[in-house]
C-alpha positions as a printed NumPy array, in Angstrom:
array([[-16.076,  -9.465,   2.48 ],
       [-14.108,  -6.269,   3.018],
       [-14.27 ,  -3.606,  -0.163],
       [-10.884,  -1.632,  -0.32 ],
       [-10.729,   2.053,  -1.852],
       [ -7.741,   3.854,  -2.474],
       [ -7.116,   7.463,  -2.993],
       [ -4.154,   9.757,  -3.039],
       [ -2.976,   9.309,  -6.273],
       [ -1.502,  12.572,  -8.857],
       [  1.01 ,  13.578, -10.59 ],
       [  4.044,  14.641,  -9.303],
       [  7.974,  15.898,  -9.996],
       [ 10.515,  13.827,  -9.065],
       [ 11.824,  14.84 ,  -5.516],
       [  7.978,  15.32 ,  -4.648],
       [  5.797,  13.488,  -2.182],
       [  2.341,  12.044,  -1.752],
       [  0.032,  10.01 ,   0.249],
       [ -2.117,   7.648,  -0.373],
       [ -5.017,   6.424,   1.807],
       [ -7.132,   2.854,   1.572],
       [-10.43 ,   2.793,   3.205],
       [-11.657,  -0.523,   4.494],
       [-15.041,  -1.565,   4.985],
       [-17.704,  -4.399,   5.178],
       [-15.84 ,  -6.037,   7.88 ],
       [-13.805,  -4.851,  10.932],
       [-10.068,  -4.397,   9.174],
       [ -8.538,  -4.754,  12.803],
       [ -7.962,  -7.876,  12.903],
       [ -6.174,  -8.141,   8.928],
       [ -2.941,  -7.372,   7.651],
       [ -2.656,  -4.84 ,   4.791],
       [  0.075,  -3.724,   2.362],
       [  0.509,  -2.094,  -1.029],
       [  1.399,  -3.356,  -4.428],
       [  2.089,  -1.457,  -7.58 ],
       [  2.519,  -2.394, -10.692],
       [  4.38 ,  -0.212, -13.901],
       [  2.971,  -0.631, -17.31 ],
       [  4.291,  -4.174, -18.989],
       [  5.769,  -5.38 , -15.571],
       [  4.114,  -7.637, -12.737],
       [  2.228,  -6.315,  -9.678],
       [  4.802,  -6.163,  -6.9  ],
       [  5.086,  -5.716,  -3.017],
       [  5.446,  -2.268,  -1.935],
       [  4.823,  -2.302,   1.829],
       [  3.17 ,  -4.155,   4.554],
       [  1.909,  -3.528,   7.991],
       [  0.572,  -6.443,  10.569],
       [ -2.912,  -5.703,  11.965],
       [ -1.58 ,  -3.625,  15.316],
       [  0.5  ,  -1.829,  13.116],
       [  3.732,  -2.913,  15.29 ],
       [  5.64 ,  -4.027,  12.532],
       [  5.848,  -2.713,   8.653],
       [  8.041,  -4.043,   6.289],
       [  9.45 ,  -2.9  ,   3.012],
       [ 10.661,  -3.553,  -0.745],
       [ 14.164,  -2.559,  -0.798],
       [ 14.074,   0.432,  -3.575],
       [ 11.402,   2.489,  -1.355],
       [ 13.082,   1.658,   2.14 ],
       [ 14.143,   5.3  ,   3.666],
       [ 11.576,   7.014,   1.184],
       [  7.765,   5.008,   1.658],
       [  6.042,   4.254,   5.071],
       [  2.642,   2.252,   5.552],
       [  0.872,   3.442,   8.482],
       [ -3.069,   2.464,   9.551],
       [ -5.329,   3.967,  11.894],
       [ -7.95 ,   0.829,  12.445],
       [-10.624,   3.41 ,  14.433],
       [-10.887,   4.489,  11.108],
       [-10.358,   1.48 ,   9.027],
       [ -7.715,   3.483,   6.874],
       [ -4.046,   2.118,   5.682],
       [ -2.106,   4.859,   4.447],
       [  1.167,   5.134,   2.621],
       [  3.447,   8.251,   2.796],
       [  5.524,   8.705,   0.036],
       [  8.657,  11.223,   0.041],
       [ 11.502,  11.25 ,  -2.483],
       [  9.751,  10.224,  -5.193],
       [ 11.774,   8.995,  -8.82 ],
       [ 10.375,   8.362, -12.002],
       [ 10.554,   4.317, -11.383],
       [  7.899,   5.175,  -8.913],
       [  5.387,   5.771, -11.496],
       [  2.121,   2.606, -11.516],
       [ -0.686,   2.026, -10.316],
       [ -0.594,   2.   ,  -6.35 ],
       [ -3.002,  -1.076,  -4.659],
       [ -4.62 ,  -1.649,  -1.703],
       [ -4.729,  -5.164,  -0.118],
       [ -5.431,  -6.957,   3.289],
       [ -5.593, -10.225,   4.256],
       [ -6.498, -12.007,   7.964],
       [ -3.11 , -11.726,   9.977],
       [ -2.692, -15.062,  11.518],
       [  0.765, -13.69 ,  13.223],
       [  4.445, -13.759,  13.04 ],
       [  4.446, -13.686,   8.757],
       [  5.52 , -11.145,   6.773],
       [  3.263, -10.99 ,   3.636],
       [  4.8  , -10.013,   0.548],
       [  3.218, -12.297,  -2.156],
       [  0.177, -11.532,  -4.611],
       [ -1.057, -14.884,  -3.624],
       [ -0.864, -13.899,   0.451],
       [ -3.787, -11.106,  -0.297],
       [ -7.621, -11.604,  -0.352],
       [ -8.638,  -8.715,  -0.758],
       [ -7.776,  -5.554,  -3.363],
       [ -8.657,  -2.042,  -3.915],
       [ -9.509,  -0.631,  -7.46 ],
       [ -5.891,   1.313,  -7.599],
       [ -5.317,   4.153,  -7.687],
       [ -2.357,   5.931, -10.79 ],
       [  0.625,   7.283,  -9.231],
       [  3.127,   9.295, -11.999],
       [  6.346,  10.858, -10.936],
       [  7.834,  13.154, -13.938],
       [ 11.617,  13.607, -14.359]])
């Protein structure tokens, strides 16, 4: 099992920036993939960002390319997400996820992801 908690979250203007963190524990998060999801009120959880386990290669939705990026540090089983530019359609609640990376796969799918974080509310005002 490996509990995921995220943190990081606020209210900000539009223009603004924050980051979000995702600690990892209960097993070694080295050797998993991780990303973040969001999800708006009345809409579907969606793919945000994803980096392999080495952190070598991150991956993006297109309306945050330029503006998001997913970094880890596994020493201390963290995943963060930096977030600069911020717009209103930015506003959810940010997730947390990892799975086992079994190589070469980009993970963008709910159903790719074992494991989730509580969320954590992200609000960017006009």
């Amino acid at each position: 099992q490996v509990q995921l908690v995220e943190s990081g979250g606020g209210l900000v203007q539009a223009g603004g920036s924050l980051s979000l963190s995702c600690a990892a524990s209960g097993r070694t998060f080295s050797n998993y993939a991780a990303a973040w999801f969001r999800q708006a009120p009345g809409k579907e959880r969606e793919f945000v960002a994803g980096i392999s386990w080495r952190g070598g290669s991150t991956y993006y939705t297109d309306s945050v390319k330029g503006r998001f990026a997913i970094s880890r540090n596994n020493a201390k089983n963290t995943v963060y997400l930096q977030m600069n530019s911020l717009k209103p359609e930015d506003t959810a609640i940010y997730y947390c996820t990892t799975r086992p990376d079994t190589g070469g796969a980009y993970y963008t799918r709910l159903i790719d992801y074992n494991y989730w974080g509580q969320g954590t509310q992200v609000t960017v005002s006009s």
